[in-house]
TORKOL-4160 file (C-alpha; in steps of 0.2 Angstrom, whole numbers, padded with zeros to 4 digits, m for minus):
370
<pt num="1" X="0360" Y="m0467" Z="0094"/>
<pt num="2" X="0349" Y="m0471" Z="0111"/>
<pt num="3" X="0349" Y="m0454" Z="0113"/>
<pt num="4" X="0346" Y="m0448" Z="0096"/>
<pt num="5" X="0330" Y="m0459" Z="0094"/>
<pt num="6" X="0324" Y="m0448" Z="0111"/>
<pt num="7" X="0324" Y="m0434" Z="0098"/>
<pt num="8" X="0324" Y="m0437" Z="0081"/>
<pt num="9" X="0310" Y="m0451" Z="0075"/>
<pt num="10" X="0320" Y="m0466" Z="0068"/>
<pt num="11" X="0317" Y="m0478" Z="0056"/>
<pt num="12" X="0311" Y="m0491" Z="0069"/>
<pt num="13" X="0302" Y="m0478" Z="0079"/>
<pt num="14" X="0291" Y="m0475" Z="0064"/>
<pt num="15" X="0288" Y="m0494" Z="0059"/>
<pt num="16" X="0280" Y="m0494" Z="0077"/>
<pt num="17" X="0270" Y="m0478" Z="0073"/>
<pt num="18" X="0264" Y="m0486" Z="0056"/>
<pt num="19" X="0258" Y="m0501" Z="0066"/>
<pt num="20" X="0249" Y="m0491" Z="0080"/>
<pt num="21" X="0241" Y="m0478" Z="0068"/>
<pt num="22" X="0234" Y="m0495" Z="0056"/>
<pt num="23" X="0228" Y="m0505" Z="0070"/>
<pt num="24" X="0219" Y="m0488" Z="0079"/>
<pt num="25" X="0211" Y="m0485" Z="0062"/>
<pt num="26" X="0203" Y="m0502" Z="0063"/>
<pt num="27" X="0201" Y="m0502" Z="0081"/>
<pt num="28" X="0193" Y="m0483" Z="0085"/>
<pt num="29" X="0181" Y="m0487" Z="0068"/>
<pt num="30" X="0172" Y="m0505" Z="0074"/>
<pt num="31" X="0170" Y="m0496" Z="0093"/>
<pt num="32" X="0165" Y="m0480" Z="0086"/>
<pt num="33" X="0152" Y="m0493" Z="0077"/>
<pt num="34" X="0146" Y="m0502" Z="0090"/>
<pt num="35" X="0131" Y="m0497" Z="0098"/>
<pt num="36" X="0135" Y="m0504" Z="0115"/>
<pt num="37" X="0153" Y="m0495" Z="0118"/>
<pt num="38" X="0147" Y="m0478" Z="0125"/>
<pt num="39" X="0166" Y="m0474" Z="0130"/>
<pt num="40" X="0183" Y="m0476" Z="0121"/>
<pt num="41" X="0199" Y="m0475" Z="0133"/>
<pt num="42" X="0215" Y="m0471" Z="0127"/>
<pt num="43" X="0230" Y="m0472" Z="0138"/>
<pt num="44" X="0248" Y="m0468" Z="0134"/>
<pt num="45" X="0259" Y="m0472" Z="0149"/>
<pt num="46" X="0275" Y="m0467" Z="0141"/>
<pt num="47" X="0268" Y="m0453" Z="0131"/>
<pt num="48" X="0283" Y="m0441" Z="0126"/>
<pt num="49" X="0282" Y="m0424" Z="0118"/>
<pt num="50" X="0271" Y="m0429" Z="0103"/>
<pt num="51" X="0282" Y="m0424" Z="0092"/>
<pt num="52" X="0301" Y="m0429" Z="0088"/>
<pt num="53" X="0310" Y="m0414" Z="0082"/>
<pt num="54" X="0314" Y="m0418" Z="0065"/>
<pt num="55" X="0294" Y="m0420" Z="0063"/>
<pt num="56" X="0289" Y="m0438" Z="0067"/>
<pt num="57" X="0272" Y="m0440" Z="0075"/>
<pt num="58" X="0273" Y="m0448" Z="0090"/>
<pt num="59" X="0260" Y="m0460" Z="0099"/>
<pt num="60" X="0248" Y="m0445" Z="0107"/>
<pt num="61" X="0247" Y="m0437" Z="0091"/>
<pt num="62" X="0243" Y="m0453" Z="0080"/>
<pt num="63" X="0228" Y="m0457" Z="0094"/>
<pt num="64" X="0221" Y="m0440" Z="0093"/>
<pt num="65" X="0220" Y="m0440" Z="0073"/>
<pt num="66" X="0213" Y="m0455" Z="0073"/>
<pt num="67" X="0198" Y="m0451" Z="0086"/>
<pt num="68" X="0196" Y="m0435" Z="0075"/>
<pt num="69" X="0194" Y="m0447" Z="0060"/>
<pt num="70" X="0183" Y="m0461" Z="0069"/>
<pt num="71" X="0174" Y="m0447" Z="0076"/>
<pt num="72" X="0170" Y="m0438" Z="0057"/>
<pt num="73" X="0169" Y="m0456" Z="0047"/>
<pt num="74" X="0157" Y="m0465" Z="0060"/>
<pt num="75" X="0152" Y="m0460" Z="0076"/>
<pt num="76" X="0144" Y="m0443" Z="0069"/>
<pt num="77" X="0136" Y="m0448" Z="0053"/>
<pt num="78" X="0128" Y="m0462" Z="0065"/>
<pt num="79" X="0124" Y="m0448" Z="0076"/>
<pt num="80" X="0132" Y="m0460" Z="0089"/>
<pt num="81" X="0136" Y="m0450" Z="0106"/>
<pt num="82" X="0153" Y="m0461" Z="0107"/>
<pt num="83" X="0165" Y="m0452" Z="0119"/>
<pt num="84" X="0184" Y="m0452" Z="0117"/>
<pt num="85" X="0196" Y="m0450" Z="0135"/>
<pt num="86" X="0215" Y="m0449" Z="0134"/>
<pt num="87" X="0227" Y="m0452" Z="0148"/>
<pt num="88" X="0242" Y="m0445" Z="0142"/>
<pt num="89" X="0257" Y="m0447" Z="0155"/>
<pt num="90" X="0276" Y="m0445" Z="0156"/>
<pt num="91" X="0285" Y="m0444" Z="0172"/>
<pt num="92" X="0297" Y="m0429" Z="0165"/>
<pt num="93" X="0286" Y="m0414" Z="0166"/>
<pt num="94" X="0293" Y="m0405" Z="0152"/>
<pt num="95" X="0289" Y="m0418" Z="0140"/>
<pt num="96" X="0270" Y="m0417" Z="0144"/>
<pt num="97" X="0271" Y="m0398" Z="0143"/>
<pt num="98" X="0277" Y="m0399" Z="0126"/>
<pt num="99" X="0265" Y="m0412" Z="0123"/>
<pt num="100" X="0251" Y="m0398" Z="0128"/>
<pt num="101" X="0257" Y="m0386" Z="0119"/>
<pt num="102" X="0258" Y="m0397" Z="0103"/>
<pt num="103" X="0241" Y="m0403" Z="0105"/>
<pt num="104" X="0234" Y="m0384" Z="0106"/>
<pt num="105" X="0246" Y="m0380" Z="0091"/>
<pt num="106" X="0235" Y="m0394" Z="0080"/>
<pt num="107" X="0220" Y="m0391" Z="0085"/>
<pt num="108" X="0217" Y="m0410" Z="0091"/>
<pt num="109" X="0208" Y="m0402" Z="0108"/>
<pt num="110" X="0194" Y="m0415" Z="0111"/>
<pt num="111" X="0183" Y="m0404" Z="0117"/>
<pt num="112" X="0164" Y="m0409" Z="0114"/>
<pt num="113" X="0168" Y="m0428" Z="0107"/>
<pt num="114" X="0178" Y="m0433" Z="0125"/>
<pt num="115" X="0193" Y="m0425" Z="0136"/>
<pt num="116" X="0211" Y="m0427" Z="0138"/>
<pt num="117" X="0220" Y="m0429" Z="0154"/>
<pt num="118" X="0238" Y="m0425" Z="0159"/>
<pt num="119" X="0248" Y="m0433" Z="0172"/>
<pt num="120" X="0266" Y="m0432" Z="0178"/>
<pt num="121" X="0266" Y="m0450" Z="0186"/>
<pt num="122" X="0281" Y="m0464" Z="0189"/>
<pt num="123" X="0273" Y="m0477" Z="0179"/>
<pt num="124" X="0270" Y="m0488" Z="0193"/>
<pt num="125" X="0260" Y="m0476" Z="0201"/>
<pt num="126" X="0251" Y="m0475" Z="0183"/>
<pt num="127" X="0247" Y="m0491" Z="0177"/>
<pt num="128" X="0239" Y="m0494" Z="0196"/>
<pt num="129" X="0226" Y="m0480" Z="0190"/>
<pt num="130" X="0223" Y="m0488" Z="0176"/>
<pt num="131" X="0222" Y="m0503" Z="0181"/>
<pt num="132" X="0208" Y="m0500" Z="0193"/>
<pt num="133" X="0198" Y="m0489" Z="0181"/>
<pt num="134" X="0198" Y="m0503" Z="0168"/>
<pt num="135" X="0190" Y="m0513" Z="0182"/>
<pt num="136" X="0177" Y="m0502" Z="0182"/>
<pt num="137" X="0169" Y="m0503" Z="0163"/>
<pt num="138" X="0155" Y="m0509" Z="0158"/>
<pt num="139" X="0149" Y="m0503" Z="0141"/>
<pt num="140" X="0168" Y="m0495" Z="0141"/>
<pt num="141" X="0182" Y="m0502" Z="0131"/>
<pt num="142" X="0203" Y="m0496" Z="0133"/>
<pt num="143" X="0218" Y="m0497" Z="0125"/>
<pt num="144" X="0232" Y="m0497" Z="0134"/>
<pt num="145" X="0252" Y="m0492" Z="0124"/>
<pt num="146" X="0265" Y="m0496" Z="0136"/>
<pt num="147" X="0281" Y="m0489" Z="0127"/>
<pt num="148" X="0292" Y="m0488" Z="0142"/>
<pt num="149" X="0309" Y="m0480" Z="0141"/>
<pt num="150" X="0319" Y="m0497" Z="0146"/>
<pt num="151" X="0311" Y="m0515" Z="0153"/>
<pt num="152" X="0312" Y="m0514" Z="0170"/>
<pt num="153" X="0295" Y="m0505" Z="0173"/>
<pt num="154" X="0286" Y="m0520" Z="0163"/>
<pt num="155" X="0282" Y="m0534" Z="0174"/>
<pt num="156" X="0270" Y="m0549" Z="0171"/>
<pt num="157" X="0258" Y="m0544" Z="0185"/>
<pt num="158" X="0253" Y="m0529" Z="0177"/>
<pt num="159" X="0249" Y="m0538" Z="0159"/>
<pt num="160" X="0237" Y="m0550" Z="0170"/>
<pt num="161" X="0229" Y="m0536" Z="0178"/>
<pt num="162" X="0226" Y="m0524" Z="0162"/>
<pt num="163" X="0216" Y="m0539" Z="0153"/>
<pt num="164" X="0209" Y="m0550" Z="0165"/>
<pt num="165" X="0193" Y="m0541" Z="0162"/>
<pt num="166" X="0191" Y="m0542" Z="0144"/>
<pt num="167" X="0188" Y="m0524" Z="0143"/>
<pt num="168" X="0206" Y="m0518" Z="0135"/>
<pt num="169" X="0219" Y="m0519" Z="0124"/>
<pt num="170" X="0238" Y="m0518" Z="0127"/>
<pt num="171" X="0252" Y="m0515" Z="0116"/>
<pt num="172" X="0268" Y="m0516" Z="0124"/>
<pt num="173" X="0284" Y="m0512" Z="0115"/>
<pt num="174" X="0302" Y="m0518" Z="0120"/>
<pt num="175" X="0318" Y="m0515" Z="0117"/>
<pt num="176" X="0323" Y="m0535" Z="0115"/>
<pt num="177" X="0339" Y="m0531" Z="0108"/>
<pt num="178" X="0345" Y="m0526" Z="0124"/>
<pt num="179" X="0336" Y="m0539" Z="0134"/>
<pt num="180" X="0345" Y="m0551" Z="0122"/>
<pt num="181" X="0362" Y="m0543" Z="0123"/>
<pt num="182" X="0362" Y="m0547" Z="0143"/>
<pt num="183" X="0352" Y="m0563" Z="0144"/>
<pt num="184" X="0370" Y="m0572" Z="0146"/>
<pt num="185" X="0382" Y="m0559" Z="0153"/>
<pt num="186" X="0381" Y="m0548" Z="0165"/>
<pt num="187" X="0359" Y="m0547" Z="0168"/>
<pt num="188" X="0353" Y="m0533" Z="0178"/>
<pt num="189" X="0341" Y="m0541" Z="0190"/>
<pt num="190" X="0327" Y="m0534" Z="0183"/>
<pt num="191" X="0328" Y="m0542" Z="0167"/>
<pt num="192" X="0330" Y="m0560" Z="0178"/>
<pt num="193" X="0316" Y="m0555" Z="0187"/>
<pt num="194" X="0305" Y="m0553" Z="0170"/>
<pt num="195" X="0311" Y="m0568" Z="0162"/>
<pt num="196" X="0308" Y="m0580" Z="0178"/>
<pt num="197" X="0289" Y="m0572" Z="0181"/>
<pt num="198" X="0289" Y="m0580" Z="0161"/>
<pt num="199" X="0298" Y="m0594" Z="0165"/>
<pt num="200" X="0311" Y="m0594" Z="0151"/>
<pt num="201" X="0326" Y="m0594" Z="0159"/>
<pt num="202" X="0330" Y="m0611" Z="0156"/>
<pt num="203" X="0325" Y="m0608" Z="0135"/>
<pt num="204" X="0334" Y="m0594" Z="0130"/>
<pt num="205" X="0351" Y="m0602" Z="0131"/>
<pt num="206" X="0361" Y="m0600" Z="0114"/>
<pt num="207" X="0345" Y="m0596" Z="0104"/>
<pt num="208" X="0346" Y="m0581" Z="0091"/>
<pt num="209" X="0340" Y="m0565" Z="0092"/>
<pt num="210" X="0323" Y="m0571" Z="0083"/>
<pt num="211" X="0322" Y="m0584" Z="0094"/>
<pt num="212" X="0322" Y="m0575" Z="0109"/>
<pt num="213" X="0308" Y="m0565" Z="0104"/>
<pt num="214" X="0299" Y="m0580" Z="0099"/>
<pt num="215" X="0302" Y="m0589" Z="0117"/>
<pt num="216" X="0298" Y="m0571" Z="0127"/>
<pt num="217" X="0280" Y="m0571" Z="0117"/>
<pt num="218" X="0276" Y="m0590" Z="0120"/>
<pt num="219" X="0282" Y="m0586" Z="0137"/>
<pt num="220" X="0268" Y="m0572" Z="0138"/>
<pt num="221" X="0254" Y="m0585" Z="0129"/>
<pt num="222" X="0259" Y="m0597" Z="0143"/>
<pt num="223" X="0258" Y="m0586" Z="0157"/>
<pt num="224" X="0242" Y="m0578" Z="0150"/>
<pt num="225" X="0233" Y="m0592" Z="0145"/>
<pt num="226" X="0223" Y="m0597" Z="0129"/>
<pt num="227" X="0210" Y="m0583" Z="0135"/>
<pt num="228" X="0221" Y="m0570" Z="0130"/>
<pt num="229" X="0229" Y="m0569" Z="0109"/>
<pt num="230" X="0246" Y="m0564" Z="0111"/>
<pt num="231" X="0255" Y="m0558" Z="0095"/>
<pt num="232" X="0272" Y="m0549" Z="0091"/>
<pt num="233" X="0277" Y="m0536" Z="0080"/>
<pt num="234" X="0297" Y="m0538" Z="0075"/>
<pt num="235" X="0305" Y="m0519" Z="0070"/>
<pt num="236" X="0325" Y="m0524" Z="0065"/>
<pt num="237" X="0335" Y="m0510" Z="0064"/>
<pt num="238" X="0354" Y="m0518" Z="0063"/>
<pt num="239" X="0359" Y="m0534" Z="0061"/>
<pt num="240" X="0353" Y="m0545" Z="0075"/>
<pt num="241" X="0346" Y="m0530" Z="0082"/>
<pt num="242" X="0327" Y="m0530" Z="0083"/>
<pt num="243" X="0315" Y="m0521" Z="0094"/>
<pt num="244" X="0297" Y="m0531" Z="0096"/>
<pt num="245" X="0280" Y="m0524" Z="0099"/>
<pt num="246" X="0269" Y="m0537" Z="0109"/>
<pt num="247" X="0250" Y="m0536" Z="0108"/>
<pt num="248" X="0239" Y="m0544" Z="0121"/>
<pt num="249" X="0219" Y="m0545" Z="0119"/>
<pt num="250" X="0205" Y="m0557" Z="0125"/>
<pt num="251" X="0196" Y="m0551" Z="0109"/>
<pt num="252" X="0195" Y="m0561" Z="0096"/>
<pt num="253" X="0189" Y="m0547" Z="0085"/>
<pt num="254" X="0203" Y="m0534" Z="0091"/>
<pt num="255" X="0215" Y="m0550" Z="0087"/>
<pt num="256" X="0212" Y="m0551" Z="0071"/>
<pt num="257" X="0211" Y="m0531" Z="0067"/>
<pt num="258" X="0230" Y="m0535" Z="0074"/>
<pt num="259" X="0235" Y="m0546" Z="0061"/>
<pt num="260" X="0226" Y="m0536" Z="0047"/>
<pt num="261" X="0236" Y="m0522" Z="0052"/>
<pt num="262" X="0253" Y="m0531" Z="0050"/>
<pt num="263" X="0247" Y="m0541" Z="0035"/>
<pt num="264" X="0244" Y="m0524" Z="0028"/>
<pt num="265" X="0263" Y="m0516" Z="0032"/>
<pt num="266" X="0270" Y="m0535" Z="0033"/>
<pt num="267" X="0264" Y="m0540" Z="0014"/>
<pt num="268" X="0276" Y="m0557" Z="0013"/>
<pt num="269" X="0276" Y="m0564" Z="0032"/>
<pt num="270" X="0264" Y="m0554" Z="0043"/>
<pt num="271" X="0278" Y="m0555" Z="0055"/>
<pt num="272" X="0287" Y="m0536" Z="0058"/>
<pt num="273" X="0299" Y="m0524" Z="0047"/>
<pt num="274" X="0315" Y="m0521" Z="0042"/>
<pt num="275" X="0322" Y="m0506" Z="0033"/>
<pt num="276" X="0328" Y="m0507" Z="0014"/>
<pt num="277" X="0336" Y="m0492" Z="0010"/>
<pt num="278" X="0330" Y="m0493" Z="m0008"/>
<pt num="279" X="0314" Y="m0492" Z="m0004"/>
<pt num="280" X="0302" Y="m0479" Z="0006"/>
<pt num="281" X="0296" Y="m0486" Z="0024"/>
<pt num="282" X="0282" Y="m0497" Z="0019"/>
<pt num="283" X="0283" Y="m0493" Z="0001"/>
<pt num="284" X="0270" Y="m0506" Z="m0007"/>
<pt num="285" X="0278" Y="m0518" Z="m0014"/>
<pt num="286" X="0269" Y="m0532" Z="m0027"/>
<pt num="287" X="0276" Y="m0546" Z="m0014"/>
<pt num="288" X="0261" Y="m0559" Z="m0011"/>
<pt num="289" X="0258" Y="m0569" Z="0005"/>
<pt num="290" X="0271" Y="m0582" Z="0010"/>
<pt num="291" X="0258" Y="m0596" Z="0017"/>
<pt num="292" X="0269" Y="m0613" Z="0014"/>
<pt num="293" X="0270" Y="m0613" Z="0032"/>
<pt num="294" X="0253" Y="m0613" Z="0034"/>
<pt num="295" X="0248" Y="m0623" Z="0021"/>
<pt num="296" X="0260" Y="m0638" Z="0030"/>
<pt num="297" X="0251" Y="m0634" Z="0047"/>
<pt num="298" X="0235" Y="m0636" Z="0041"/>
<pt num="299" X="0237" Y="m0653" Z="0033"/>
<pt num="300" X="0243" Y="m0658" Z="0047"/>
<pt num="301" X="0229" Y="m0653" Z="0058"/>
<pt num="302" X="0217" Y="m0661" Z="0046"/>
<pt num="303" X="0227" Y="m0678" Z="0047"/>
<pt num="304" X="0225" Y="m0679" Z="0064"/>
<pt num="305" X="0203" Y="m0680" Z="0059"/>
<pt num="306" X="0191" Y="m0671" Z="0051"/>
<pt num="307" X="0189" Y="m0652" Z="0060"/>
<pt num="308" X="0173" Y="m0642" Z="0060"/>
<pt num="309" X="0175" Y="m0622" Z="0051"/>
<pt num="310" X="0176" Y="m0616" Z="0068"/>
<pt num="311" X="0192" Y="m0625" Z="0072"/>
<pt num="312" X="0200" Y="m0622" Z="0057"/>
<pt num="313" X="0195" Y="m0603" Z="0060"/>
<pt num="314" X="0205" Y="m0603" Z="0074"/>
<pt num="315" X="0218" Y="m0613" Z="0072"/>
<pt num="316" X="0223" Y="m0600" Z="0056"/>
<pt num="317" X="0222" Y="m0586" Z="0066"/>
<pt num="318" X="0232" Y="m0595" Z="0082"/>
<pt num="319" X="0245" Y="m0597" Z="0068"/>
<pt num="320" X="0245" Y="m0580" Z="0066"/>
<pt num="321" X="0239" Y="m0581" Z="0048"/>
<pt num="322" X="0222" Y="m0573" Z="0041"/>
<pt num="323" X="0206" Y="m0580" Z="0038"/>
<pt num="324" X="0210" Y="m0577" Z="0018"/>
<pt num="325" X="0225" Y="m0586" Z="0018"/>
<pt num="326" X="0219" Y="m0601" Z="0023"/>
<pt num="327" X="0203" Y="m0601" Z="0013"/>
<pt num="328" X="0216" Y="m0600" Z="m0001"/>
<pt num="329" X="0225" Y="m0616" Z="0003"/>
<pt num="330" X="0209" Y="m0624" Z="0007"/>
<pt num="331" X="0203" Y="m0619" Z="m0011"/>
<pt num="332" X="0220" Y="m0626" Z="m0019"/>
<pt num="333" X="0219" Y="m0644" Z="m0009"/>
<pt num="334" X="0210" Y="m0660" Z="m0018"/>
<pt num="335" X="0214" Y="m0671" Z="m0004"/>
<pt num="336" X="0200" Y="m0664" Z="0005"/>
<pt num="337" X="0183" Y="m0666" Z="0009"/>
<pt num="338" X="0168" Y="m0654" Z="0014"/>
<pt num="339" X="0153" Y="m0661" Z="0023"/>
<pt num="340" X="0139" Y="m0653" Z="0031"/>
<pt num="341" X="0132" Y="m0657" Z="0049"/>
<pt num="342" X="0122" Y="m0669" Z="0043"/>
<pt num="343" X="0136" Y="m0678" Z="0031"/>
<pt num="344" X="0131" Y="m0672" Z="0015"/>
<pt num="345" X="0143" Y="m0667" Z="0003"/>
<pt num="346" X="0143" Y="m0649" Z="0000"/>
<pt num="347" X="0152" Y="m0637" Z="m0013"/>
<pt num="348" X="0169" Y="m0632" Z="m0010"/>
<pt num="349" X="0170" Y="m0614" Z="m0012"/>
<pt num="350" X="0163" Y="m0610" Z="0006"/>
<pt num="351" X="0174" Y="m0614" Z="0020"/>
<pt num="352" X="0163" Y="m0602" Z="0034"/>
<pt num="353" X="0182" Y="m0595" Z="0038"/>
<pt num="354" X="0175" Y="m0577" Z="0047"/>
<pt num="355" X="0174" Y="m0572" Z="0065"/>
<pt num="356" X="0153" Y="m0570" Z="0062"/>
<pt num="357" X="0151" Y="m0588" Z="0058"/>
<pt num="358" X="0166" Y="m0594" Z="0071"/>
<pt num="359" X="0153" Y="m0586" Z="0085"/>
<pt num="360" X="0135" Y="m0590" Z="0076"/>
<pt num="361" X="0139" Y="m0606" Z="0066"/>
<pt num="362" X="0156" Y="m0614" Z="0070"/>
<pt num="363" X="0149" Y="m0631" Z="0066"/>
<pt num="364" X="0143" Y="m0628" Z="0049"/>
<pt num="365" X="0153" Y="m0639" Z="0038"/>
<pt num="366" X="0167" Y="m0652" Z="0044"/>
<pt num="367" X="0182" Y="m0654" Z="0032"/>
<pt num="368" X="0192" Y="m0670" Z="0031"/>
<pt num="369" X="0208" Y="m0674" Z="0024"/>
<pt num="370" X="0205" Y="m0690" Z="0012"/>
């Protein structure tokens, strides 16, 4: 099967596709908008042959359609002289060759609007070049896909490095099922070694297979810091079999096109996939937003005293919620108050819940729970 998903796109391989193609849409159009951002940088450490042979697209192709379309939709109608660079790399030579040939096959050249580059590295040697390019932007942005072929190229050091500027994005993809199937018995020592730089060792003892995902991405938040949003992306495949996309940005704006993406495939949760053989792969379903959760969370928060529309921004998106959501529970609670600044009583239909008024007017109500 490990094999097999080398060359055929599987049904998990796809749900990762779905939820880079979504988020890129997003991503590639604000940039391609922004009149700042005279570079976009795409890089694909683990890039692959671009195409599985029973027709899946993989990652390369998906970035390169999606330039093409930020480039047609945005940047050209604004007559915006945004540039597009991809790194594609894979250490096994033939992959990249294919990948070439692919690329030329589709017609997804570059060309005028940017360039591609090819390289055959170890992905040590890679993620060090990237690393130090990143350093270097100024009105540049990147993204970086880390989908490695195992997990013991990933360390922690390398996650610090790629966002400590604020300049990029990483998505990072793992195979969690086999990091949970030798947490216990029998750990290769690179796996120890990852889960000591997290400092999870001592919290991973007899948890489940969802829990261990949830401890490895609080142990990501911890070791990043509240300067850098951390989210995850759960794929199941089998039973307690799940593969996990991580996300790590110190944008708010790009943490939030996150969250949209997997609201949009996620419609129930926001939390991952699992496949229903009934069903097409993200078939639309009428399922609405499960927000209980939230709903008790924010309560909470607004026992513990009144909180400006700032904080309770925030705090919805920490919890990994939308903005919407919680302007919906807001809407439904009568044990609340809504003041101004200055303490006057203001209507209730306006809670302020966007990342625009989180940056210009954070302070421009305060709700209170009575």
């Amino acid at each position: 099967m490990e094999q097999d998903s080398k060359i055929n796109m599987l049904d998990h391989s796809a749900a990762k596709v779905k939820l880079l193609q979504e988020y890129m849409a997003a991503y590639l159009g604000i940039l391609s908008n922004t009149d700042w951002i005279r570079e976009v940088f795409l890089y694909d450490v683990f890039c692959g042959p671009g195409l599985y042979e029973n027709g899946g697209e993989g990652s390369p192709i998906i970035f390169l359609k999606e330039i093409k379309k930020a480039w047609e939709t945005v940047a050209q109608p604004r007559n915006k002289p945004t540039k597009f660079r991809c790194l594609f790399n894979d250490k096994d030579e033939e992959r990249v060759e294919k990948l070439k040939s692919k690329v030329e096959e589709l017609q997804l050249n570059l060309n005028t609007i940017g360039s591609i580059r090819y390289r055959n590295k170890d992905y040590k040697a890679v993620i060090k070049d990237v690393q130090d390019e990143i350093a270097t932007f100024r009105n540049e942005r990147g993204f970086v896909f880390i989908d490695p072929y195992g997990y013991s190229e990933v360390n922690l050091a390398d996650l610090k490095q790629l966002t400590s500027t604020g300049k990029a994005e990483v998505l990072l993809f793992l195979p969690t099922h086999h990091m949970y199937r030798f947490k216990d018995n029998g750990t290769p020592e690179c796996l120890i070694d990852f889960m000591t730089d997290l400092k999870i060792i001592d919290k991973i003892k007899n948890v489940s297979g969802l829990e261990f995902i949830e401890v490895v991405m609080n142990g990501f938040q911890k070791a990043l810091g509240d300067g850098v949003y951390v989210d995850s992306f759960v794929i199941k495949r089998d039973l307690n079999q799940f593969f996990c996309l991580f996300f790590f940005t110190s944008n708010m704006l790009g943490y939030l096109k996150m969250l949209e993406a997997k609201w949009k495939i996620d419609l129930e949760d926001g939390r991952g996939w699992a496949g229903v053989p009934a069903l097409n792969l993200f078939s639309q379903s009428q399922s609405s937003p499960n927000t209980e959760k939230l709903k008790m969370f924010l309560i909470d928060f607004l026992k513990s005293g009144p909180k400006t529309n700032g904080q309770l921004f925030e705090f919805i998106i920490r919890k990994r919620f939308l903005p919407k959501h919680g302007k919906e529970i807001l809407q439904s609670l009568e044990c609340i108050e809504v003041t101004s600044e200055t303490g006057q009583k203001v209507p209730r239909g306006a809670f302020y819940l966007t990342q625009k008024d989180f940056k210009d007017s954070p302070n421009k109500i305060i709700i209170s729970y009575k």
